[in-house]
HTML snippet that shows the backbone in 3Dmol.js (N, CA, C, O; Angstrom):
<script src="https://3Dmol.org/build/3Dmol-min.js"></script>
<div id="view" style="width:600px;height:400px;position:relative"></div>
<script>
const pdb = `
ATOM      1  N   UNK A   1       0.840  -1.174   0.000  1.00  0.00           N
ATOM      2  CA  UNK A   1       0.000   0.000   0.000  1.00  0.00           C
ATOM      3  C   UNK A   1       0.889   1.241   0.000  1.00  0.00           C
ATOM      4  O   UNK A   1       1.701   1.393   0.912  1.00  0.00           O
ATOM      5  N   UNK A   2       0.781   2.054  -0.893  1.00  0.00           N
ATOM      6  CA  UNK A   2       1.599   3.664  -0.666  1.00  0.00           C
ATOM      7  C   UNK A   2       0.640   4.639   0.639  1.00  0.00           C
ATOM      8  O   UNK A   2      -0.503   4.882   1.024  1.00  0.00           O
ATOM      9  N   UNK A   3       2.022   4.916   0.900  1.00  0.00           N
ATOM     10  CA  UNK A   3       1.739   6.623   1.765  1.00  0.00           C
ATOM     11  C   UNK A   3       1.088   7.692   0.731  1.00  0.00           C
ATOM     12  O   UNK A   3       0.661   7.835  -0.415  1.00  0.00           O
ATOM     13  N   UNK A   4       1.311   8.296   1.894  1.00  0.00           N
ATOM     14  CA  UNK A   4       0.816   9.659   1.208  1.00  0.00           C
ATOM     15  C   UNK A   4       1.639  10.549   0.090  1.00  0.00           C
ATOM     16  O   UNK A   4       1.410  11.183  -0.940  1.00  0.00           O
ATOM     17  N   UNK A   5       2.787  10.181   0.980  1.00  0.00           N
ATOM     18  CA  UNK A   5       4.187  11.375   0.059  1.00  0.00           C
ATOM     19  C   UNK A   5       4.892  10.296  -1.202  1.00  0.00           C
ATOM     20  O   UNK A   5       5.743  10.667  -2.011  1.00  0.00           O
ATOM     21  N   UNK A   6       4.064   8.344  -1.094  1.00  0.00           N
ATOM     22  CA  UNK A   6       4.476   7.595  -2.339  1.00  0.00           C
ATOM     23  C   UNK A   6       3.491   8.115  -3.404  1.00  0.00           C
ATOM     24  O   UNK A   6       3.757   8.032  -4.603  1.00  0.00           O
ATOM     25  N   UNK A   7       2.200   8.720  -2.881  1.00  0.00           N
ATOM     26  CA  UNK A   7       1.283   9.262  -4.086  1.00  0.00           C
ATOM     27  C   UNK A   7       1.217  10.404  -5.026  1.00  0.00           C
ATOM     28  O   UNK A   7       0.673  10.497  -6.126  1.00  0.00           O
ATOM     29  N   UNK A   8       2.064  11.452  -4.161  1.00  0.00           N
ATOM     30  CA  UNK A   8       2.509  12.639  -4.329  1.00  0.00           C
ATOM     31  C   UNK A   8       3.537  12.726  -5.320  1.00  0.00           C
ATOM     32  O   UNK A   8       3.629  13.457  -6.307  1.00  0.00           O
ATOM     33  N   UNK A   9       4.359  11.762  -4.827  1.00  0.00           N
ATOM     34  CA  UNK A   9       5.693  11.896  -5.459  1.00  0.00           C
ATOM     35  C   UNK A   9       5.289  11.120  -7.166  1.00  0.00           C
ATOM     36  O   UNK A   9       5.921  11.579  -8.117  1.00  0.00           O
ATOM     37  N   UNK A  10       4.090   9.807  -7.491  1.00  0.00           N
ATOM     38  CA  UNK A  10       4.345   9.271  -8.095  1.00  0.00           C
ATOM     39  C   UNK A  10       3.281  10.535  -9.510  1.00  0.00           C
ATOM     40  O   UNK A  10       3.509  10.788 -10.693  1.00  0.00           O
ATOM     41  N   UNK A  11       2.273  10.949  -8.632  1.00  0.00           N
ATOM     42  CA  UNK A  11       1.620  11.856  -9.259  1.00  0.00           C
ATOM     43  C   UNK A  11       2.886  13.488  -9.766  1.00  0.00           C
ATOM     44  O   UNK A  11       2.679  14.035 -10.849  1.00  0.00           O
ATOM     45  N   UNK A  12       3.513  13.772  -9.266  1.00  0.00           N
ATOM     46  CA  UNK A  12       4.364  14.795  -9.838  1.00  0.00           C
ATOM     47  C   UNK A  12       5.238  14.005 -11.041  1.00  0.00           C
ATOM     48  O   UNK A  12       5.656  14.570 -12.052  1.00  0.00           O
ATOM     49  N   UNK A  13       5.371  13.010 -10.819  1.00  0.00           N
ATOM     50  CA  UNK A  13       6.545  12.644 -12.130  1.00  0.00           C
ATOM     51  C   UNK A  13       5.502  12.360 -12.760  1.00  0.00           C
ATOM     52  O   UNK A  13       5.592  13.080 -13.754  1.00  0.00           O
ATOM     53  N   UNK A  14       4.397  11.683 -12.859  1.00  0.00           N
ATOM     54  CA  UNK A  14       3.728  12.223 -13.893  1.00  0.00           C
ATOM     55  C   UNK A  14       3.149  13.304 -14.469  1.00  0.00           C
ATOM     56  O   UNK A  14       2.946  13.398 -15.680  1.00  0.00           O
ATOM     57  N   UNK A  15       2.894  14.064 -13.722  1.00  0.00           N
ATOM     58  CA  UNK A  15       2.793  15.704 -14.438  1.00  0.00           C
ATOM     59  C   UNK A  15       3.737  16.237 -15.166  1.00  0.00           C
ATOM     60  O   UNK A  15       3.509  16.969 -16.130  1.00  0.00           O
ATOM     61  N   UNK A  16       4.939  15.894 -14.739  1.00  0.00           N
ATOM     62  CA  UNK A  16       6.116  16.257 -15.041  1.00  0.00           C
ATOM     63  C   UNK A  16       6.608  15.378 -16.554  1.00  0.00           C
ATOM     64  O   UNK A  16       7.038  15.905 -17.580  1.00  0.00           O
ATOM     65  N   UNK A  17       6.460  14.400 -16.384  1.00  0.00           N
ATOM     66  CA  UNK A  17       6.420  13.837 -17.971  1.00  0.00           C
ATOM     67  C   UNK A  17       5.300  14.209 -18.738  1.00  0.00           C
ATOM     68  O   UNK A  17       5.529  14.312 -19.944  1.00  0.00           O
ATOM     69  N   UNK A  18       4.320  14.405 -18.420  1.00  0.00           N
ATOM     70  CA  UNK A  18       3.086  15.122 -19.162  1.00  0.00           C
ATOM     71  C   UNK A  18       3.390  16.289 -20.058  1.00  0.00           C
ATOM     72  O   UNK A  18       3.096  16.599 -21.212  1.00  0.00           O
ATOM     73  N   UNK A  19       4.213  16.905 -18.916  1.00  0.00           N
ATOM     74  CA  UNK A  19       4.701  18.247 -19.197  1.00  0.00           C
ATOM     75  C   UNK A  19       5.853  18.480 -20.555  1.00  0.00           C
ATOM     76  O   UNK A  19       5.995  19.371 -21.393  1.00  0.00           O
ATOM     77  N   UNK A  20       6.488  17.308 -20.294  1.00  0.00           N
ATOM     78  CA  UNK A  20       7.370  17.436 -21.252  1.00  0.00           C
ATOM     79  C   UNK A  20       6.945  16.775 -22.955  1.00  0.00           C
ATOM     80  O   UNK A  20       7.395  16.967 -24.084  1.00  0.00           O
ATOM     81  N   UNK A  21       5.842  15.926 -22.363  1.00  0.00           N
ATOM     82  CA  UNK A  21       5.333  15.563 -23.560  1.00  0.00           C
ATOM     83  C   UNK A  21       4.272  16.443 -24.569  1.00  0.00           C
ATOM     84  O   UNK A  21       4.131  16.632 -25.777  1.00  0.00           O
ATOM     85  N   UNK A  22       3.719  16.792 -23.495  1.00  0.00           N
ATOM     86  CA  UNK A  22       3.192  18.557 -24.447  1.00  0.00           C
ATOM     87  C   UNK A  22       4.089  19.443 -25.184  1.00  0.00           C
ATOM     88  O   UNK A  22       3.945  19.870 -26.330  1.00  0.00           O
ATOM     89  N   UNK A  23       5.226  19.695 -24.189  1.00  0.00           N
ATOM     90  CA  UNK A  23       6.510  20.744 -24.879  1.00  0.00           C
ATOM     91  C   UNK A  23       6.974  20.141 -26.189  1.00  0.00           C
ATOM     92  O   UNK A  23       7.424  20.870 -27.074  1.00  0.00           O
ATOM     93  N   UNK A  24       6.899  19.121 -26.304  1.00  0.00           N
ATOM     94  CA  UNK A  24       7.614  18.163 -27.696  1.00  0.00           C
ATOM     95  C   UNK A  24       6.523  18.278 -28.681  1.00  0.00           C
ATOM     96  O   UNK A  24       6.839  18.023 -29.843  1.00  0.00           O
ATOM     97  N   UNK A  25       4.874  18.727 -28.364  1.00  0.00           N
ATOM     98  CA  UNK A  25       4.159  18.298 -29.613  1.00  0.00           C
ATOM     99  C   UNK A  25       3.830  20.036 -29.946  1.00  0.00           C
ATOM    100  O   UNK A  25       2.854  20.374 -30.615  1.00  0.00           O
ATOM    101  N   UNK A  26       4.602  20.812 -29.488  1.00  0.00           N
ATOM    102  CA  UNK A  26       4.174  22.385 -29.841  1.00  0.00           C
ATOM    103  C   UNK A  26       5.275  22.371 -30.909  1.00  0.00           C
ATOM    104  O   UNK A  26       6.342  21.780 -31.072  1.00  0.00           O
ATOM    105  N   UNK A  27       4.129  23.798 -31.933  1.00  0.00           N
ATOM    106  CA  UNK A  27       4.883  24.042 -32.914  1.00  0.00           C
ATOM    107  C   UNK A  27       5.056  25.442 -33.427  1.00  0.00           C
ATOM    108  O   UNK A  27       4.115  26.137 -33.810  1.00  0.00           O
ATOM    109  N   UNK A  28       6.324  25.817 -33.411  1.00  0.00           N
ATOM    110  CA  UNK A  28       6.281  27.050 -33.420  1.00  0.00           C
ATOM    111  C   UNK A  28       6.004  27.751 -34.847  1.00  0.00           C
ATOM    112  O   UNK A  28       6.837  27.651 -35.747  1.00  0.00           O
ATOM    113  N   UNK A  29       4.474  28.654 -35.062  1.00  0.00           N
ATOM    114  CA  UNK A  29       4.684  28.868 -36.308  1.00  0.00           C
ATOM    115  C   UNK A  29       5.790  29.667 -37.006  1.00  0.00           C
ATOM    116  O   UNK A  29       5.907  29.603 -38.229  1.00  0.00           O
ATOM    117  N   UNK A  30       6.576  30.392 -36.279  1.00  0.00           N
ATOM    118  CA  UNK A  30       7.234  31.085 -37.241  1.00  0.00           C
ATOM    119  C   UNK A  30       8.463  30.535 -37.797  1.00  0.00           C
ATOM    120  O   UNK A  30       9.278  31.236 -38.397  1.00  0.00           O
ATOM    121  N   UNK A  31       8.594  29.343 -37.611  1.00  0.00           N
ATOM    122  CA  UNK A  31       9.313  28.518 -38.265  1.00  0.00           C
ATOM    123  C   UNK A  31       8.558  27.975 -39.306  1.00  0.00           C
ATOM    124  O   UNK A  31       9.076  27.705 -40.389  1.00  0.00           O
ATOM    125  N   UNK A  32       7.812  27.861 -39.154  1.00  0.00           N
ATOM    126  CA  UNK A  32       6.853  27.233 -39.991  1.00  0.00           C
ATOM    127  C   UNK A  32       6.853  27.874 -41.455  1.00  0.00           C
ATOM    128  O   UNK A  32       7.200  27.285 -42.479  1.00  0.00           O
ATOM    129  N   UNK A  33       6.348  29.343 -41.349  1.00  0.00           N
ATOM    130  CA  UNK A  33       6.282  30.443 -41.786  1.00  0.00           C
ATOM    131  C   UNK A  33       7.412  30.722 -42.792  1.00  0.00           C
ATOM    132  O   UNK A  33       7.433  30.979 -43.995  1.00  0.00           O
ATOM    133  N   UNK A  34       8.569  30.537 -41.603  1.00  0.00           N
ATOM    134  CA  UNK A  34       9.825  30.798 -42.674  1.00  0.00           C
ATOM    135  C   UNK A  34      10.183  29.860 -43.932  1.00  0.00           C
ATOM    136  O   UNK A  34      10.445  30.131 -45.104  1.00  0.00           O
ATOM    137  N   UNK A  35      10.076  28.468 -43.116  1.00  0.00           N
ATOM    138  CA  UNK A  35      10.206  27.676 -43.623  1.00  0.00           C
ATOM    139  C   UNK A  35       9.501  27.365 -45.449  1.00  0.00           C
ATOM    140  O   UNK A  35      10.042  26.615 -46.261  1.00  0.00           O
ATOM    141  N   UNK A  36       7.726  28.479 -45.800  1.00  0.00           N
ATOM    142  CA  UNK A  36       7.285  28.353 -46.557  1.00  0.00           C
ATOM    143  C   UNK A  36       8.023  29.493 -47.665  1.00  0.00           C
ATOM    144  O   UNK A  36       8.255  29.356 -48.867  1.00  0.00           O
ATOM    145  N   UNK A  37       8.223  30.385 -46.963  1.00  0.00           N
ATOM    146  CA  UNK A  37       8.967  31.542 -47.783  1.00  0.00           C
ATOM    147  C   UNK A  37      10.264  31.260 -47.930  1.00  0.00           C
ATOM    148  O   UNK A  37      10.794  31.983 -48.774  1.00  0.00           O
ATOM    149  N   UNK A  38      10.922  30.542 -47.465  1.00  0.00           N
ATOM    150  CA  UNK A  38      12.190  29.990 -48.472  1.00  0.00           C
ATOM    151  C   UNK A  38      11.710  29.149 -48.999  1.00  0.00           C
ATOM    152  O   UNK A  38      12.258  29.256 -50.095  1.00  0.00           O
ATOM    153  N   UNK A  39      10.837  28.046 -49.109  1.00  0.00           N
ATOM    154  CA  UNK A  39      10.308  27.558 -50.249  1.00  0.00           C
ATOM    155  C   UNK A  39      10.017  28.209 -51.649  1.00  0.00           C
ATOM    156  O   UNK A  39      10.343  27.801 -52.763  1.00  0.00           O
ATOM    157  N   UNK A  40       9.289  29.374 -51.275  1.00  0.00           N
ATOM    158  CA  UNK A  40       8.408  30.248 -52.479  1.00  0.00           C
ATOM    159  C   UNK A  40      10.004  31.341 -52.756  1.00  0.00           C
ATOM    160  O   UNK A  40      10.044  31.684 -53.938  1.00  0.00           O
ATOM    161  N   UNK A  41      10.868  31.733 -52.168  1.00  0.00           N
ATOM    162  CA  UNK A  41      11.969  31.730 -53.031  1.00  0.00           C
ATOM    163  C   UNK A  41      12.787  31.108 -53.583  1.00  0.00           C
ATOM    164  O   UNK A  41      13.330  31.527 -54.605  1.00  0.00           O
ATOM    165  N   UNK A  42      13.024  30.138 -53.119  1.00  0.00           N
ATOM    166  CA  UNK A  42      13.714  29.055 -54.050  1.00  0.00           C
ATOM    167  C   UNK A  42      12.740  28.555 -55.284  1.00  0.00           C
ATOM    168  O   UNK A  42      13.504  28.361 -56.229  1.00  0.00           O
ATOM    169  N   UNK A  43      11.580  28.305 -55.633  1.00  0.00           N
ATOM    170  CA  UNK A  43      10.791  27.912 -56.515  1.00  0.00           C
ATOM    171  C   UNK A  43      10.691  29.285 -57.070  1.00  0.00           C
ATOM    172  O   UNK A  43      11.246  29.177 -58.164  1.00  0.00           O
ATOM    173  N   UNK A  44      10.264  30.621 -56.926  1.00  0.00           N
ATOM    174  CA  UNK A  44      10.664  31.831 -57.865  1.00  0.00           C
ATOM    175  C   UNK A  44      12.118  31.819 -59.040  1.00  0.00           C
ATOM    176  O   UNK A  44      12.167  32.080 -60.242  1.00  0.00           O
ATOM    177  N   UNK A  45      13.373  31.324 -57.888  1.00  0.00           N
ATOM    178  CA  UNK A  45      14.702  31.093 -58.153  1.00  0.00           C
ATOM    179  C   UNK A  45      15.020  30.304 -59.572  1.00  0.00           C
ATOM    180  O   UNK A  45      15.598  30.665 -60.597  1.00  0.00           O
ATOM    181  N   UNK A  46      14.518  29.326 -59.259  1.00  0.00           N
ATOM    182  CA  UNK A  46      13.958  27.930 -60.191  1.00  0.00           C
ATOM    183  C   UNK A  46      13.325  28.429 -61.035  1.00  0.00           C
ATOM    184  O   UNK A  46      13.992  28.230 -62.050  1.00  0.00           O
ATOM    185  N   UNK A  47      12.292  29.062 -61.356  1.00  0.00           N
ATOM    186  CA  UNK A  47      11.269  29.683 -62.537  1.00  0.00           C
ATOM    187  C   UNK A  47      12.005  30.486 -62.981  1.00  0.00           C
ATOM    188  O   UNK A  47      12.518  30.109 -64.034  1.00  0.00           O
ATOM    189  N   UNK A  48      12.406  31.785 -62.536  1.00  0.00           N
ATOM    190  CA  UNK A  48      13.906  32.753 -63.469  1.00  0.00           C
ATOM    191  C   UNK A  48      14.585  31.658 -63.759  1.00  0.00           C
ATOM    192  O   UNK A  48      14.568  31.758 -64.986  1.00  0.00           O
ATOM    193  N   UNK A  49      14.942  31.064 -63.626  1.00  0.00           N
ATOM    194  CA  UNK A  49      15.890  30.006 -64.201  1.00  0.00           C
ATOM    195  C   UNK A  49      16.089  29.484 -65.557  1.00  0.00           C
ATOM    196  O   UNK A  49      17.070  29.336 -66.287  1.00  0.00           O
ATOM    197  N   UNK A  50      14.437  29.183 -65.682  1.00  0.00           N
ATOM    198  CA  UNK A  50      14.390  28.276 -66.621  1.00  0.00           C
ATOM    199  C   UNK A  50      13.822  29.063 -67.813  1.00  0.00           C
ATOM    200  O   UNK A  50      14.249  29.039 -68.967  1.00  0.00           O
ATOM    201  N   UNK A  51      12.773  29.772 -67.326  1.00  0.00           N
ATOM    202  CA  UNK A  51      12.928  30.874 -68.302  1.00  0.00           C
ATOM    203  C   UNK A  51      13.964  31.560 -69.051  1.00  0.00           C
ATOM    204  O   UNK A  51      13.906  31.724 -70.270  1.00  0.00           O
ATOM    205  N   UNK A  52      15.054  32.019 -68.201  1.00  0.00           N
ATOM    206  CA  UNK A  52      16.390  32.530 -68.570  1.00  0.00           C
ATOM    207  C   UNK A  52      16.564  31.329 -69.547  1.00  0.00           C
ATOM    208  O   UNK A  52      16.353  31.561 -70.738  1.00  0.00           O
ATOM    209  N   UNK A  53      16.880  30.231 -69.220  1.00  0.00           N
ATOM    210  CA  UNK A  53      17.639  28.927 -70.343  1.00  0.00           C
ATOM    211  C   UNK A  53      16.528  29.145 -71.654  1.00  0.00           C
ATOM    212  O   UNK A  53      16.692  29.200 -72.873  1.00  0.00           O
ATOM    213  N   UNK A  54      15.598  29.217 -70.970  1.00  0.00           N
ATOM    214  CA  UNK A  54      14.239  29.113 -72.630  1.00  0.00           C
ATOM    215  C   UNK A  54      14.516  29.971 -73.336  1.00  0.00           C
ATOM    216  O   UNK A  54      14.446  29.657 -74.524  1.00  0.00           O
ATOM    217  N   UNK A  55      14.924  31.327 -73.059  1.00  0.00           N
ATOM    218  CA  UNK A  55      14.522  32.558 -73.811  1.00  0.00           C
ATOM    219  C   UNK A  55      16.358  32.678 -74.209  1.00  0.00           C
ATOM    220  O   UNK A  55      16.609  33.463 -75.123  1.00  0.00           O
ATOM    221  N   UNK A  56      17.498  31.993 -73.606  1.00  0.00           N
ATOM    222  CA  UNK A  56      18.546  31.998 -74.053  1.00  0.00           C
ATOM    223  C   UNK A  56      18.830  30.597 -75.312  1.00  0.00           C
ATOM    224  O   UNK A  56      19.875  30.445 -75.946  1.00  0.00           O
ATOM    225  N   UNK A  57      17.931  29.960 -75.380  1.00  0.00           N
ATOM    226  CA  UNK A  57      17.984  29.047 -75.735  1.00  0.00           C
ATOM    227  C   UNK A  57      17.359  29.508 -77.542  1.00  0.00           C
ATOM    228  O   UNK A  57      17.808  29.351 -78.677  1.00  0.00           O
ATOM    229  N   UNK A  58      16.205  30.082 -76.982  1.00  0.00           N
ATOM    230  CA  UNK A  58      15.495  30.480 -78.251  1.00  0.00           C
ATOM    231  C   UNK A  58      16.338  31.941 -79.400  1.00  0.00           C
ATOM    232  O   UNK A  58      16.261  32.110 -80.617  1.00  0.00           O
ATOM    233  N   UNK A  59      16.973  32.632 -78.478  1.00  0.00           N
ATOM    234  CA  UNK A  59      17.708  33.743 -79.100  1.00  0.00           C
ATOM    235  C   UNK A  59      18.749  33.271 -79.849  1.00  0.00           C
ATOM    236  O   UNK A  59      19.060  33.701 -80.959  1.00  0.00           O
ATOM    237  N   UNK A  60      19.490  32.066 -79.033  1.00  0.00           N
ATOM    238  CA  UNK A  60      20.840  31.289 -79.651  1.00  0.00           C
ATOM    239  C   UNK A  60      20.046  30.654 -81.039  1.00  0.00           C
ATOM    240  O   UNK A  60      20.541  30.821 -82.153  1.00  0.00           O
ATOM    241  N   UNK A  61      19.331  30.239 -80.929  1.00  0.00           N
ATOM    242  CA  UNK A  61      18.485  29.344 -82.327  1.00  0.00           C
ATOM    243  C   UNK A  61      17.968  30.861 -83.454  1.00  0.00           C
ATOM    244  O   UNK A  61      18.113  30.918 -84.675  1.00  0.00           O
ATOM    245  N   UNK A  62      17.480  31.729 -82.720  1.00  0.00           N
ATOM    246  CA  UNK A  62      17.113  32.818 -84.312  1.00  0.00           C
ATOM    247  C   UNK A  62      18.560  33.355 -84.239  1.00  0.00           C
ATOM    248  O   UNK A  62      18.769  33.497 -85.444  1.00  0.00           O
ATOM    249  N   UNK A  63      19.505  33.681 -83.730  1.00  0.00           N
ATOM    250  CA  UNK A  63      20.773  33.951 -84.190  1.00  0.00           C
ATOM    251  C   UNK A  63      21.459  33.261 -85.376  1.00  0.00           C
ATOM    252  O   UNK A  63      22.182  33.705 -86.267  1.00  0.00           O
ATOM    253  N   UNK A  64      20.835  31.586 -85.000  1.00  0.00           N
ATOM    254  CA  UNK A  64      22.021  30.716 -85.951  1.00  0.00           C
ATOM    255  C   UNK A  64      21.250  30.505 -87.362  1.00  0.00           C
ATOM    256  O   UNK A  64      21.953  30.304 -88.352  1.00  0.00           O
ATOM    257  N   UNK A  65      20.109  30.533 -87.476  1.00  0.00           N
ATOM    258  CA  UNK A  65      18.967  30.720 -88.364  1.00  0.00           C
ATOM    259  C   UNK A  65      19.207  31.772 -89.360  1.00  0.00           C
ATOM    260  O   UNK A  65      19.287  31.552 -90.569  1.00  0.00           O
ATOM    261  N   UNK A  66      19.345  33.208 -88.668  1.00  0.00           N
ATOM    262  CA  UNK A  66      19.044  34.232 -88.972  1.00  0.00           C
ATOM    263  C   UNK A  66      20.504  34.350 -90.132  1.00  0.00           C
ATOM    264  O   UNK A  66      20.471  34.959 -91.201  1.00  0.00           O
ATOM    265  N   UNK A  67      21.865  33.506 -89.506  1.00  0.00           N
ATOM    266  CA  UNK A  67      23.308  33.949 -90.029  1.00  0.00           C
ATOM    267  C   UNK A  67      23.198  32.744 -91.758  1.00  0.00           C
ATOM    268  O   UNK A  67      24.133  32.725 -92.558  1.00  0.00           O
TER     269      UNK A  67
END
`;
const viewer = $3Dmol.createViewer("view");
viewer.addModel(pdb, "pdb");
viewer.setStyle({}, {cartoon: {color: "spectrum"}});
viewer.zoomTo();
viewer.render();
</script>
């Protein structure tokens, strides 16, 4: 049979792991946040990109056409 201070004690370590198991499932949005806007610049990054190759691609072709 537990005491009083075996119930106490067994009830705080569980609060106390409770506690920490909440802290682990929070999420901070502004990571989150950031995390989408370096996405949406790197995929901007990527689109100048390829455009640039298309439209360098297409100028090199009426250049060699054109000679």
């Amino acid at each position: 049979m537990l005491n009083r201070n075996q119930v106490m004690q067994n009830s705080e370590l569980s609060t106390s792991q409770d506690k920490k198991f909440y802290k682990k499932n929070r999420v901070n949005i502004n990571i989150l946040l950031n995390r989408v806007r370096a996405d949406k610049k790197k995929e901007k990054f990527e689109t100048f990109v390829i455009i640039s190759l298309v439209s360098l691609s297409v100028l090199a072709t009426g250049l060699i056409v054109s000679l």
